[in-house]
C-alpha positions as semicolon CSV with decimal commas, in nm:
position;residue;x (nm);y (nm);z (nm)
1;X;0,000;0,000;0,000
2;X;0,100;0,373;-0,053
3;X;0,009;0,707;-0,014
4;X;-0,090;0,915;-0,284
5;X;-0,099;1,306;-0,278
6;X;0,039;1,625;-0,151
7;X;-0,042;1,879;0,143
8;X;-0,390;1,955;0,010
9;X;-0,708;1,695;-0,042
10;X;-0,680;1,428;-0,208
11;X;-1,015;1,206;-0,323
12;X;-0,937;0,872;-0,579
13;X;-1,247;0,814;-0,764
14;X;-1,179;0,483;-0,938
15;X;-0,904;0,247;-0,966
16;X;-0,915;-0,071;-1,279
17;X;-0,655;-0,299;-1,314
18;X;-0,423;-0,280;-1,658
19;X;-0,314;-0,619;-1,849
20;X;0,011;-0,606;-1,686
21;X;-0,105;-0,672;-1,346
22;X;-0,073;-0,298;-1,297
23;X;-0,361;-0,005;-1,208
24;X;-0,484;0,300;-1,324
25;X;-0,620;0,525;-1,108
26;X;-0,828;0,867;-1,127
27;X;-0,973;1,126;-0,849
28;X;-0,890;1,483;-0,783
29;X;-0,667;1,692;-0,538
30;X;-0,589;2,038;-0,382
31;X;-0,255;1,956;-0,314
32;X;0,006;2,203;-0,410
33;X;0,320;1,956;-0,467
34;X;0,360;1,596;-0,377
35;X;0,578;1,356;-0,434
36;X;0,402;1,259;-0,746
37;X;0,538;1,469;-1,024
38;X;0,285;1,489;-1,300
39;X;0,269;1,641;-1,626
40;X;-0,017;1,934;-1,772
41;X;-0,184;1,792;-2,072
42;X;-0,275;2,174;-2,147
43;X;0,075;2,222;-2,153
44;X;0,347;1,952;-2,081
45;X;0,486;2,106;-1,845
46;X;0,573;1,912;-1,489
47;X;0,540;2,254;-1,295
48;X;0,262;2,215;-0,979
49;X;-0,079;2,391;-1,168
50;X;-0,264;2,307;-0,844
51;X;-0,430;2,573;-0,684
52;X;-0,508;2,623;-0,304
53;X;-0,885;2,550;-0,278
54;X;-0,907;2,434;-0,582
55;X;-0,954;2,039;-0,755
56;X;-0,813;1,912;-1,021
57;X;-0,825;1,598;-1,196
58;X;-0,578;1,361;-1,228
59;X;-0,513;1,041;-1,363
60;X;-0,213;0,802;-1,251
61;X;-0,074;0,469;-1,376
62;X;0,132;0,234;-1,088
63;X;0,294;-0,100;-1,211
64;X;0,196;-0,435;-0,952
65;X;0,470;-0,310;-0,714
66;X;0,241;0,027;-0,655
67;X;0,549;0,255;-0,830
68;X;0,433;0,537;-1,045
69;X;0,433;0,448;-1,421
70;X;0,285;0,778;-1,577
71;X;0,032;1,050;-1,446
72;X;-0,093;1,357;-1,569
73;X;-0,264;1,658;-1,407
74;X;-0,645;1,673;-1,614
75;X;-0,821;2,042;-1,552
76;X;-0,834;2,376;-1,691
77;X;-0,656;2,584;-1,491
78;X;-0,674;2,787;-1,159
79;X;-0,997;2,856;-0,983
80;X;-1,189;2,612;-1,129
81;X;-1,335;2,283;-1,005
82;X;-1,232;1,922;-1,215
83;X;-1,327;1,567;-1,025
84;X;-1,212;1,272;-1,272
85;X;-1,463;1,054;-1,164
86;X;-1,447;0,685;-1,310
87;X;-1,176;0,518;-1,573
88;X;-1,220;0,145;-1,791
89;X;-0,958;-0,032;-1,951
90;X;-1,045;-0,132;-2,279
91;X;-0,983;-0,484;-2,471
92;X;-0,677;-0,238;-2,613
93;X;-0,527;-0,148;-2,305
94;X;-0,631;0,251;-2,380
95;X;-0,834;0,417;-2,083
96;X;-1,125;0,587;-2,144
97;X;-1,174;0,828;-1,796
98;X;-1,492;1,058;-1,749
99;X;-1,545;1,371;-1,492
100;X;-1,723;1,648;-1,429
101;X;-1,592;2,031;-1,506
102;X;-1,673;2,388;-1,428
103;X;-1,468;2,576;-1,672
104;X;-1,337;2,591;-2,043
105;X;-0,979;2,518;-2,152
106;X;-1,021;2,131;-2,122
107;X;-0,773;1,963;-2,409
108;X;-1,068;1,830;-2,654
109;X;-0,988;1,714;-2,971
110;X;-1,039;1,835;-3,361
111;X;-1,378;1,700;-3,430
112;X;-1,499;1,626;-3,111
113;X;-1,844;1,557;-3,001
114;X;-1,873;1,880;-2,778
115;X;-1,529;2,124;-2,863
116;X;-1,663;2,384;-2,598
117;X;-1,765;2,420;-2,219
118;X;-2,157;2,468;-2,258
119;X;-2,195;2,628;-1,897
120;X;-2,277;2,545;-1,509
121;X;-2,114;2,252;-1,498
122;X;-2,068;1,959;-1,781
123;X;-1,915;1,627;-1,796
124;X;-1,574;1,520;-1,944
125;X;-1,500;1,228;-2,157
126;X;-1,145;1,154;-2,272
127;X;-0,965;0,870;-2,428
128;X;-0,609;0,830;-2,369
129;X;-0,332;0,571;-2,603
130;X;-0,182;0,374;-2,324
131;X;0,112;0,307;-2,523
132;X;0,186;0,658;-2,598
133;X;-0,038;0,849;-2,294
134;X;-0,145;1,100;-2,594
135;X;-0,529;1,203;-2,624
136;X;-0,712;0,992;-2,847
137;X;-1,034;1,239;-2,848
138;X;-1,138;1,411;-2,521
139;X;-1,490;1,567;-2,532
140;X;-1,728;1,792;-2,300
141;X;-2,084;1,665;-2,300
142;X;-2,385;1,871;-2,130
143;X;-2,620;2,173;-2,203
144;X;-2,609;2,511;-2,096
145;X;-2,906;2,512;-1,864
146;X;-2,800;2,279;-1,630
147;X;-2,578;2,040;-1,487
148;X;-2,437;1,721;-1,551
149;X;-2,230;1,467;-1,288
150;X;-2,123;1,158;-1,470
151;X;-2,053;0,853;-1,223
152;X;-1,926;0,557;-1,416
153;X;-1,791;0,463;-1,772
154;X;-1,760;0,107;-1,914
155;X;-1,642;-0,018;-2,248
156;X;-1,845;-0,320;-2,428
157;X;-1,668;-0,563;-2,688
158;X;-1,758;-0,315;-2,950
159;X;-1,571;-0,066;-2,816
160;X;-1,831;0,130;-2,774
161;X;-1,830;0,358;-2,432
162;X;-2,129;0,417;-2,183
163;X;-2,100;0,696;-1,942
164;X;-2,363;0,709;-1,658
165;X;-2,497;1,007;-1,476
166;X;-2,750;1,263;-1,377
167;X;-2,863;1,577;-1,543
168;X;-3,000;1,900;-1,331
169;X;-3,211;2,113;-1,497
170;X;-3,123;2,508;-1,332
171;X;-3,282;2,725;-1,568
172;X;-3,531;2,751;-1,874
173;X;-3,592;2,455;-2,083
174;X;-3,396;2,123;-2,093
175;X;-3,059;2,117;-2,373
176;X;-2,896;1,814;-2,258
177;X;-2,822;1,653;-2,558
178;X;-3,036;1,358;-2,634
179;X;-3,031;1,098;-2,971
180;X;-3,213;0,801;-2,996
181;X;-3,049;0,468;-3,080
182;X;-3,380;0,246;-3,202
183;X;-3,495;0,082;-2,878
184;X;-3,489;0,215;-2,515
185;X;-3,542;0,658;-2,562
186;X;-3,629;0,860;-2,296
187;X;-3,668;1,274;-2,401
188;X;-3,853;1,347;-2,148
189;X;-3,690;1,574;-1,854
190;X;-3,971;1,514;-1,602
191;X;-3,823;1,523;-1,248
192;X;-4,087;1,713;-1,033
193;X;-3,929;1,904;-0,796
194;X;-3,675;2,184;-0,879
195;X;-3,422;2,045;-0,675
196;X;-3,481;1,694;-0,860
197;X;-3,231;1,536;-1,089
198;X;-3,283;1,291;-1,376
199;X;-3,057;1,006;-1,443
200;X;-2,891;0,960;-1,812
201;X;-2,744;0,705;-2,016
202;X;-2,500;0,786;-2,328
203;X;-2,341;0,529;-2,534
204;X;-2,058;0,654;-2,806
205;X;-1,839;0,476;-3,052
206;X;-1,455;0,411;-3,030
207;X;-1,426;0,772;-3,206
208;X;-1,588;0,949;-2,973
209;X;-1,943;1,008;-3,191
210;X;-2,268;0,994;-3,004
211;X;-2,473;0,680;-3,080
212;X;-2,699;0,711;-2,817
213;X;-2,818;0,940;-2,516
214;X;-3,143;0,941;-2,343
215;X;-3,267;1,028;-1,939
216;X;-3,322;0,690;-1,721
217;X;-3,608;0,762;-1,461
218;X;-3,969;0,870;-1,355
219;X;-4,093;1,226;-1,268
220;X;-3,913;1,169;-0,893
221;X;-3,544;1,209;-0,848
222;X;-3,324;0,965;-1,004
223;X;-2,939;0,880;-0,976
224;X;-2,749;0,606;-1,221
225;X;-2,465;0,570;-0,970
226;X;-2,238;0,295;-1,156
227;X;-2,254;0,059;-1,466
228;X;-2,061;-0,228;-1,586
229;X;-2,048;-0,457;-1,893
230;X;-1,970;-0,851;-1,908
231;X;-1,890;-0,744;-2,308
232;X;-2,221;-0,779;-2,402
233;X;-2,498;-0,648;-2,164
234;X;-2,498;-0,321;-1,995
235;X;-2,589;-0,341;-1,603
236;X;-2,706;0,029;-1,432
237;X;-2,747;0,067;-1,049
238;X;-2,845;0,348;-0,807
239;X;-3,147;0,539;-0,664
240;X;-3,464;0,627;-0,702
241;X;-3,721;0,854;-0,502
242;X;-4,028;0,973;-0,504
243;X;-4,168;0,752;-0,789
244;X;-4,467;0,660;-0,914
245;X;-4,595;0,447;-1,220
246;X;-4,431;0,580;-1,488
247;X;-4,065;0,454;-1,377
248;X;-3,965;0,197;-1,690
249;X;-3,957;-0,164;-1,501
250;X;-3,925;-0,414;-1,716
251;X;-4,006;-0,846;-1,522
252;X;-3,807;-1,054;-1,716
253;X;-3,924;-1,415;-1,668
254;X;-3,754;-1,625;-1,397
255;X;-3,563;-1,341;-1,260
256;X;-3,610;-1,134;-0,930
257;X;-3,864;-0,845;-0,987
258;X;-3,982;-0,582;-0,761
259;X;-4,230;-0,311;-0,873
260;X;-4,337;-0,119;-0,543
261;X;-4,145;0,093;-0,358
262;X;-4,284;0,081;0,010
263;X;-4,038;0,273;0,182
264;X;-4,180;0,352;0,578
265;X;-4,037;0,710;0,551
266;X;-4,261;0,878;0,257
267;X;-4,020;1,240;0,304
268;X;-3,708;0,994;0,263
269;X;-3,873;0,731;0,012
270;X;-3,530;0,641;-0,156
271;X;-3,504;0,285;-0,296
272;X;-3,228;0,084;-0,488
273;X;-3,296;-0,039;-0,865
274;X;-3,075;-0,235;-1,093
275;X;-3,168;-0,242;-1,477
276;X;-2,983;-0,422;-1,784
277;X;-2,985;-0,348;-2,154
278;X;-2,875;-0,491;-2,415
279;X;-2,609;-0,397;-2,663
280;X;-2,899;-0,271;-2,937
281;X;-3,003;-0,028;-2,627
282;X;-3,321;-0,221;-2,533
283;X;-3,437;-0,252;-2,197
284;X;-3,484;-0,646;-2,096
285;X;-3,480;-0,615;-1,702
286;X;-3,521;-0,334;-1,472
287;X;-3,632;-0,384;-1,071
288;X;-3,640;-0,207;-0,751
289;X;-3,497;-0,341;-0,470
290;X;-3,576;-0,345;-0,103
291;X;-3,902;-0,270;0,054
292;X;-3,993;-0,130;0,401
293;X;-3,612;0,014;0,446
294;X;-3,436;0,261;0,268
295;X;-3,150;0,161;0,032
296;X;-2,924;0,279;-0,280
297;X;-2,698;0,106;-0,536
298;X;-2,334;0,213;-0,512
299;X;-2,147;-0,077;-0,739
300;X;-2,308;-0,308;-1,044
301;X;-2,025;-0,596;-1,161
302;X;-2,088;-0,906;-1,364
303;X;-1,900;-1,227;-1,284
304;X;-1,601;-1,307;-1,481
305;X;-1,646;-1,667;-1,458
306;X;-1,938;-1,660;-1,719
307;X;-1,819;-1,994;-1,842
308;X;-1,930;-2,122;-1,539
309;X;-2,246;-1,926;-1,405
310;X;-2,379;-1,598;-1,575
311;X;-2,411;-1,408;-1,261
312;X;-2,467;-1,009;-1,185
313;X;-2,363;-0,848;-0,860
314;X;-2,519;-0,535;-0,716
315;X;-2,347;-0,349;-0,369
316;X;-2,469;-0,049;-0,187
317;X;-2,643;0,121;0,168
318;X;-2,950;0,019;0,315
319;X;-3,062;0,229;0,649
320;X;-3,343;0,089;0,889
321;X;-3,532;0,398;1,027
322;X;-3,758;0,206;1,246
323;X;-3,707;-0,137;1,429
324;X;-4,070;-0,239;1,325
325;X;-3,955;-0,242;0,937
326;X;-3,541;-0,416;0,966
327;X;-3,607;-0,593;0,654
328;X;-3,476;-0,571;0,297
329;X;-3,655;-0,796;0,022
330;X;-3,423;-0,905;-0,170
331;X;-3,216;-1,081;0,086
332;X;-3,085;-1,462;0,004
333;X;-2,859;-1,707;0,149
334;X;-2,642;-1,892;-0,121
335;X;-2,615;-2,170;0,031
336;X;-2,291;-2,380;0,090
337;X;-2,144;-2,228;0,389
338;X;-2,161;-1,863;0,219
339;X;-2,153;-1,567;0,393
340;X;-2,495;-1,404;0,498
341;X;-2,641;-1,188;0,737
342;X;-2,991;-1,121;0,771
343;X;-3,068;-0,861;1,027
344;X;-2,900;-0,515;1,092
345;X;-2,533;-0,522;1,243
346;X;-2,661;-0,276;1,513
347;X;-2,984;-0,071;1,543
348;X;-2,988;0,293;1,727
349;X;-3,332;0,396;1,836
350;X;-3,397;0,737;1,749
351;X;-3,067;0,803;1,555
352;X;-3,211;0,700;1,161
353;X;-2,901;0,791;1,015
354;X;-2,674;0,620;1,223
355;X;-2,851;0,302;1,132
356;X;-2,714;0,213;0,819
357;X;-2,558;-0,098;0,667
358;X;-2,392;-0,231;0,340
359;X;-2,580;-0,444;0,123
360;X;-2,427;-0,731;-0,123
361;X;-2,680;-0,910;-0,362
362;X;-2,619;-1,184;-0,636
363;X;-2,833;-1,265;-0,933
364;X;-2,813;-1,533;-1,160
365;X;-2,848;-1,441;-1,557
366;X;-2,853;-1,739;-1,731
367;X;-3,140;-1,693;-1,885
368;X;-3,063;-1,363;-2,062
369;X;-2,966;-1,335;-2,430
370;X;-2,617;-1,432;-2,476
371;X;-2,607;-1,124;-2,742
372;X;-2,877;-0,911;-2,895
373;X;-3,024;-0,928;-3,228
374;X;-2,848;-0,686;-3,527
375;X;-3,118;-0,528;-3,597
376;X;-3,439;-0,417;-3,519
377;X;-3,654;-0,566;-3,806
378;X;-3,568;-0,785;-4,140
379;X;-3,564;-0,539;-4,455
380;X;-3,911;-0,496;-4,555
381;X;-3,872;-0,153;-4,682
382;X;-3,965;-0,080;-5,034
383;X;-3,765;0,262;-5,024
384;X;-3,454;0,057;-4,962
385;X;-3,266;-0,177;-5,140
386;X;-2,931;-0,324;-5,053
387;X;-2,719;-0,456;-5,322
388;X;-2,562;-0,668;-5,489
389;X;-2,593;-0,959;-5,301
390;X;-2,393;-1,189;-5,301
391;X;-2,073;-0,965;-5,336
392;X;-1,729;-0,953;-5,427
393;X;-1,675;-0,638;-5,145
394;X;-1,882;-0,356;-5,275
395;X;-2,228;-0,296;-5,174
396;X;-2,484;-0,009;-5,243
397;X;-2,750;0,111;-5,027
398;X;-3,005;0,249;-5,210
399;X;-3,275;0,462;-5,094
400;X;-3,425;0,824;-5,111
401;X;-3,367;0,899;-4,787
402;X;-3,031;1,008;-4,577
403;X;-2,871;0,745;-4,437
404;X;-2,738;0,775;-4,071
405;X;-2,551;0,452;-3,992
406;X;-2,438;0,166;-4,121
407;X;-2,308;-0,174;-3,914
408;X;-2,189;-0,482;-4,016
409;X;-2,170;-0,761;-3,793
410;X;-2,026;-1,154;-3,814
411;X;-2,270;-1,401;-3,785
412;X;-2,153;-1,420;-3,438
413;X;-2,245;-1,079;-3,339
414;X;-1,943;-0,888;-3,358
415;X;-1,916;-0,582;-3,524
416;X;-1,669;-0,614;-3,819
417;X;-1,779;-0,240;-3,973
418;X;-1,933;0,055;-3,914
419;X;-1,982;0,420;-4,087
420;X;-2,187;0,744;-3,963
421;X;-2,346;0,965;-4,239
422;X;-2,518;0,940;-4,554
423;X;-2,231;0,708;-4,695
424;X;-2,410;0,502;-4,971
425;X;-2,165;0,281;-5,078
426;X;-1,946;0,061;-4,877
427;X;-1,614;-0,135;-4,959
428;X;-1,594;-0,426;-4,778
429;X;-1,271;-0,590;-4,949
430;X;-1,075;-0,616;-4,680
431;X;-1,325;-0,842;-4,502
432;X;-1,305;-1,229;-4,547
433;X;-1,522;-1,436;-4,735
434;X;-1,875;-1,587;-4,524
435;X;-2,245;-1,428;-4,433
436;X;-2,262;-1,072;-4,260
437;X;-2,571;-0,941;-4,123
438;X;-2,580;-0,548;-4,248
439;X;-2,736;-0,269;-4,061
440;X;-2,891;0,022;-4,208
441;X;-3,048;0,263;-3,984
442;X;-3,294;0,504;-4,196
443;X;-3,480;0,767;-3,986
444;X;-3,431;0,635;-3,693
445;X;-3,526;0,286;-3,759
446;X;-3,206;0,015;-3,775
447;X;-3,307;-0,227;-4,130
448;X;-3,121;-0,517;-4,116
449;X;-3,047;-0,796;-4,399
450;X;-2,811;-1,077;-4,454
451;X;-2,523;-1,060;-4,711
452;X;-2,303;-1,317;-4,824
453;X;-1,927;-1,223;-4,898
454;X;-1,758;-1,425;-5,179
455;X;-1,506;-1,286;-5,390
């Protein structure tokens, strides 16, 4: 173990292991010096740009024996206020990092998503070479009438980054920015109370362009606190309150399901959910969990042993207000001479917030699709034709209206190709011979056919 930091505060947000049995870490600090010595992205130099009461991300690489590999200092500048908040390590080795910022001057890239600081506060999303440590593409992402916090980012076996959040809205109308993917869509900014938030999901490709982005909630207040991938689902977790019927729960068959919140304390009504989409974006499970107590949902990770059991693991806080309602529904003994605990460690009359416990649950996914379908329907468009087929490599889409994506995937699933914009005709020569399934997304809609490669 080590120390990390300087004189000043010091938080560390997230911390993933690299390939080489090494870590990567990311937080933000105050400190003016250290024993750290890291360099400016803004401008290479290794001079302290910390500023008393002031954070500022950073980002920090350690081999196994904890001795520093590479760090940089990630922020804008004095007087302003960065917080790198979560990091992934992709099937590359590159690390994708998100945050939160208060200021211009962030290093984003030509082309980027979002070049410039929209206002209030908006998130951060950077991707970083690990063989070189130079910016990949680094992008702000928010509106200018509120504020965004992301939590979490993950990395599926696409490529493709998720960021998790919540957006809230502090004057006029709502401008996060929003884009529907074909399945699960969300526009609607309907937290209730002005000092409500609204959770949000955003999904981009290995270039940094926005594939998808939509809020996650009811009209209550709504937190997506972390999310993970096993490569090919998508697991949220966090917090709801005050909800009512319009919260998107989905019961998918054989698994847990929860639909009520019954929290005792209707001013602190705060309950735990987990939900899990698919790598199309479409909702297939989404629960509350707990009942009489409240409780929220810190950590979401899938098992790594999927060869053996598909399993999905969900950690957080659960606090007991009353001794007449110490229970929590989802509770479970595995079995086997597992650990479990049923009842509160300790219970304080009269002192709510003192009573308040961690939670660990385990659910088994078996059941759920091993990967999702291409595409949304089989071409039955008349407006679009997709030719020729077979192929020797080049294929034409043909149709009168703009194209917006096109994805080709194995047989298998994987994506093999993929183009943004109204690109009608595709060269796919340096792809090996066998059946593709194509993806054409017109208006909105993803059209999907089968092509056969034979040169």
């Amino acid at each position: 173990s080590t120390y990390i930091g300087g004189a000043g505060y010091e938080d560390m947000e997230d911390v993933k292991a690299t390939s080489d049995n090494g870590l990567i870490l990311v937080g933000y600090s105050s400190s003016t010096g250290g024993a750290l010595e890291l360099k400016d992205f803004n401008t290479g130099s290794t001079d302290d740009v910390y500023y008393p009461g002031t954070r500022q991300g950073y980002i920090l690489e350690v081999d196994q024996e904890l001795n520093a590999v590479w760090g940089t200092k990630f922020g804008s500048g004095p007087a302003v206020y960065e917080r790198a908040k979560g990091v992934f390590v992709d099937e590359n080795d590159d690390f994708v990092i998100t945050g939160i910022t208060s200021s211009s001057g962030l290093p984003t890239t030509a082309g980027a998503f979002q070049a410039a600081y929209a206002g209030s506060q908006d998130a951060f999303i950077v991707k970083i070479d690990h063989t070189t440590k130079e910016i990949d593409w680094c992008t702000y992402f928010g509106g200018a009438n509120g504020q965004e916090e992301s939590y979490s980012i993950v990395v599926d076996n696409n490529n493709d980054v998720y960021v998790v959040g919540m957006y809230h809205l502090e004057v006029n109308t709502p401008d996060f920015p929003l884009q529907s993917a074909g399945e699960y869509f969300d526009n609607t900014y309907s937290a209730s109370e002005p000092y409500y938030n609204e959770g949000f999901l955003i999904k981009m490709d290995e270039d940094g362009d926005l594939l998808w982005s939509t809020y996650y909630g009811g009209d209550g207040q709504d937190w997506i606190f972390d999310i993970a991938t096993d490569g090919r689902l998508i697991a949220i977790t966090g917090a709801v309150r005050d909800e009512n019927d319009v919260y998107p729960l989905v019961d998918y068959s054989g698994t847990y399901f929860d639909d009520v919140i019954d929290v005792n304390n209707e001013e602190n009504e705060v309950s735990s959910y987990i939900a899990v989409f698919d790598r199309n974006t479409e909702l297939i499970w989404s629960t509350f969990l707990g009942d009489k107590a409240s409780s929220a949902g810190h950590g979401v990770s899938f098992d790594p042993a999927t060869d053996v059991q598909r399993r999905l693991f969900v950690a957080g806080a659960i606090s007991y207000e009353h001794d007449d309602y110490l229970t929590f529904e989802p509770l479970c003994d595995p079995g086997f001479g597992g650990y479990y605990h049923d009842e509160p460690l300790e219970y304080i009359p009269d002192h709510p917030y003192a009573n308040a416990d961690g939670f660990i649950l385990g659910f088994d996914i078996d059941g759920f699709p091993e990967d999702p379908p291409v595409g949304l329907e089989f071409l039955n468009n008349e407006d679009l034709h997709i030719y020729p087929n077979p192929t020797e490599g080049q294929i034409v889409i043909s149709t009168t209206k703009e194209v917006e994506r096109i994805q080709v995937f194995s047989i298998t699933g994987q994506l093999i190709y993929r183009t943004h914009g109204n690109n009608k005709i595709l060269d796919l020569g340096n792809i090996s011979n066998g059946m593709y399934l194509i993806e054409v997304m017109v208006e909105g809609v993803a059209y999907a056919e089968e092509i056969i490669l034979n040169r």
